[in-house]
C-alpha positions as CSV (number, residue, x, y, z in Angstrom):
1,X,23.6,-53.0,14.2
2,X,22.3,-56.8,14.8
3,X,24.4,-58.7,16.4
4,X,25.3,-61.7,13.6
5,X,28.3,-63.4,12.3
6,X,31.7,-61.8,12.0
7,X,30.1,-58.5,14.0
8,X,32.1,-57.6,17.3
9,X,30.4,-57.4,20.3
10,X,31.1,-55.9,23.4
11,X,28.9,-57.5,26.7
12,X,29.2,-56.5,30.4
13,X,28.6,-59.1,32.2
14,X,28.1,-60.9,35.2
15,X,29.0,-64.5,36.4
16,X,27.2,-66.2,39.0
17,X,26.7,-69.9,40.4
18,X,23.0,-71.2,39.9
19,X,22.2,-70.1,43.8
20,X,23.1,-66.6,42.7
21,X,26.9,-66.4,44.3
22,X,29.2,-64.1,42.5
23,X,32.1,-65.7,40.9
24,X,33.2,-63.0,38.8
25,X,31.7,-59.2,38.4
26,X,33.1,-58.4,34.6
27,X,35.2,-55.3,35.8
28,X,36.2,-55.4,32.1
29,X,33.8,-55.8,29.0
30,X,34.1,-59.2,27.1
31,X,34.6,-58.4,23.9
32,X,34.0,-61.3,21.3
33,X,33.8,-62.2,17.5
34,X,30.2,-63.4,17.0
35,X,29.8,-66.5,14.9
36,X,30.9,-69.7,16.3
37,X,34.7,-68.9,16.6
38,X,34.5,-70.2,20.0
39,X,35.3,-67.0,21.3
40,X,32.6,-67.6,24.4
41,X,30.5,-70.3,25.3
42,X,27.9,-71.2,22.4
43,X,25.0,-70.8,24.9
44,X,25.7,-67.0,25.1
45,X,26.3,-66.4,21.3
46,X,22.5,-68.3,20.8
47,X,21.3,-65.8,23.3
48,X,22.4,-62.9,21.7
49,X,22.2,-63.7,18.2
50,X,20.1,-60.6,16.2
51,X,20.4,-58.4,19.7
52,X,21.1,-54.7,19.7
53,X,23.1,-52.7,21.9
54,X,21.3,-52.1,25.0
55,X,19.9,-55.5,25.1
56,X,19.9,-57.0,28.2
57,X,19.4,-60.6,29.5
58,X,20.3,-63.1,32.6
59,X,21.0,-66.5,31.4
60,X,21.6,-70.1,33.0
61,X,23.7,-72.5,31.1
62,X,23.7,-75.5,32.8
63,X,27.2,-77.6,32.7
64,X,27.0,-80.1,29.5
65,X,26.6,-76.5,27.7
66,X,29.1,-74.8,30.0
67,X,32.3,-76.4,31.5
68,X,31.3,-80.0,31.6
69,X,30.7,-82.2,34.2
70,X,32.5,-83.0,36.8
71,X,34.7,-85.9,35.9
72,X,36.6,-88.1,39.0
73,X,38.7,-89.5,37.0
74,X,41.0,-86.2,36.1
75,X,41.8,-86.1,39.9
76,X,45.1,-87.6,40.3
77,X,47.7,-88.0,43.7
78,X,51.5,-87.7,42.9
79,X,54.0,-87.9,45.0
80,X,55.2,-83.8,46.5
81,X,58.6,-84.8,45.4
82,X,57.6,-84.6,41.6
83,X,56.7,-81.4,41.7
84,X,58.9,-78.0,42.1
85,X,58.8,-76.2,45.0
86,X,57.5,-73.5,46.6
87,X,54.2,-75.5,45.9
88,X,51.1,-73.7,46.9
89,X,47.7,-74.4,46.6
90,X,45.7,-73.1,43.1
91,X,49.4,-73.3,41.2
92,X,48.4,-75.2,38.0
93,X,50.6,-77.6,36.0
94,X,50.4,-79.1,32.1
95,X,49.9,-82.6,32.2
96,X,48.7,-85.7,30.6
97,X,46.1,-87.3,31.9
98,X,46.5,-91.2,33.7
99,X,46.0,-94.1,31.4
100,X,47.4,-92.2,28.3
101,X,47.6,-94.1,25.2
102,X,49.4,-90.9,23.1
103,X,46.1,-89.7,22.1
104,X,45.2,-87.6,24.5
105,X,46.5,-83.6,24.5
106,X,48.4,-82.4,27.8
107,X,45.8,-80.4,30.0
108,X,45.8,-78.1,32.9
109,X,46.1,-79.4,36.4
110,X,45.2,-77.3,39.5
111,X,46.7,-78.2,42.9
112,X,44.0,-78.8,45.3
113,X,45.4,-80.3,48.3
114,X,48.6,-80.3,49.6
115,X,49.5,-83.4,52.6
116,X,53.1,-83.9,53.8
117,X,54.1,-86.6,50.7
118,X,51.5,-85.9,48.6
119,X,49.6,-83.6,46.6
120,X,46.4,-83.5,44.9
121,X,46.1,-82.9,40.9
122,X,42.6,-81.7,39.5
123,X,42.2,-81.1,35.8
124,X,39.0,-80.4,35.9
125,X,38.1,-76.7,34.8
126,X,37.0,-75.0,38.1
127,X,33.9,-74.1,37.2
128,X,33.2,-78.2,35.8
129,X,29.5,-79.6,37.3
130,X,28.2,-76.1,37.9
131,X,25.0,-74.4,36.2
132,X,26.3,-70.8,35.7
133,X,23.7,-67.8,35.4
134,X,25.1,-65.1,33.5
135,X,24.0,-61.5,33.4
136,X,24.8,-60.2,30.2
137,X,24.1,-56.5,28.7
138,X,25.1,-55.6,25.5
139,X,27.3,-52.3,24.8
140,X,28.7,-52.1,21.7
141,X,28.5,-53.9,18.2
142,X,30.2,-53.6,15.1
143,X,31.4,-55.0,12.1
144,X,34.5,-57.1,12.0
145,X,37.8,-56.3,10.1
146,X,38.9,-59.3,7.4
147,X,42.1,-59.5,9.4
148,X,39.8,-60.2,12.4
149,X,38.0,-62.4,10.8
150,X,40.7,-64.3,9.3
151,X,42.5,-64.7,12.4
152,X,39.1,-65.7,14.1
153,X,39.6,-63.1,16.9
154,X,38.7,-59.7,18.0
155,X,41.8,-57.0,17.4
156,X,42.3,-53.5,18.8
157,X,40.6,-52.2,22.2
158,X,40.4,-55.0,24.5
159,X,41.4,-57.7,21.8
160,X,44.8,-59.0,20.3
161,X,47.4,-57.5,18.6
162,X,50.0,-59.3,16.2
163,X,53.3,-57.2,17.0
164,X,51.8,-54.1,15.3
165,X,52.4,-50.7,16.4
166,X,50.8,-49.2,19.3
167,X,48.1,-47.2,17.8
168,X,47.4,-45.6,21.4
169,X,44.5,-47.7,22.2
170,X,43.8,-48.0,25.8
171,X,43.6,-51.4,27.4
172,X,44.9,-53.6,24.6
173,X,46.4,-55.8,27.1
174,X,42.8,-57.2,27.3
175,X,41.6,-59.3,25.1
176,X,38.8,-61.9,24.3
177,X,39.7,-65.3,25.4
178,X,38.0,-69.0,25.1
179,X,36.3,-69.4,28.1
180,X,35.6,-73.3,27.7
């Protein structure tokens, strides 16, 4: 079967900066509805559009089309006092960002830095500015259900369930995720 919309795809895979360092070796599939449910970067859906199990392919999506650039301004310095402790570096935190005129959602801010008064708030995503090479082979395709379809996710092995019984699936607690 082709990979096209509303088809389930299962991809090993392998994530790596643009010099070629490993930042994570896909122990588990990514398994994904196809078809612009934002289920995985758009970049990787173009690439395997109308593929076939076994296809294989190492991509490099460069930031704008990944993660974004890196943007200054979503690093932030508050005071260690406004925070809960024990604080630790890489503990993350939903926040608005500075200058908020009610508009904006509450993101994710990552502690970076930790002084004696003060601690250091990124909200960038940790992989913002970089080019990421991907190494992608595909393992499995098939067509979707309507319920995963209309809930715009992959269900079952390695996807989502909606308080249904355990049908004895191994590895549900995996599931596809946005990745953006």
């Amino acid at each position: 079967m082709k990979i096209a919309k509303n088809t389930v795809v299962t991809v090993n895979y392998k994530l790596s900066d643009a010099q070629n360092n490993l930042i994570e070796d896909g122990r588990q599939p990514m398994v994904y509805l196809h078809g612009g449910y934002e289920n995985t970067l758009p970049k990787i859906e173009e690439e395997l559009d109308g593929k076939e199990t076994g296809y294989a392919s190492t991509i490099q999506i460069e930031p704008e089309d990944a993660f974004g650039d890196y943007d200054a301004s979503l690093v932030k310095v508050e005071p260690r006092n406004r925070l809960p402790e024990p604080l630790e570096v890489g503990m993350q935190f939903e926040g608005m960002p500075d200058g908020d005129e009610g508009e904006e959602e509450a993101m994710i801010f990552t502690v970076t830095e930790i002084a004696d008064d003060k601690v250091v708030l990124d909200g960038n995503h940790p992989l913002a500015g970089m080019a990421l090479r991907f190494e992608l082979e595909v393992v499995d395709v098939r067509a979707a259900t309507d319920e995963e379809i209309a809930h715009e996710h992959v269900h079952g092995a390695h996807g989502h369930h909606h308080g249904e019984e355990d049908d004895g699936d191994e590895g549900d607690e995996f599931r596809s995720h946005p990745i953006h």
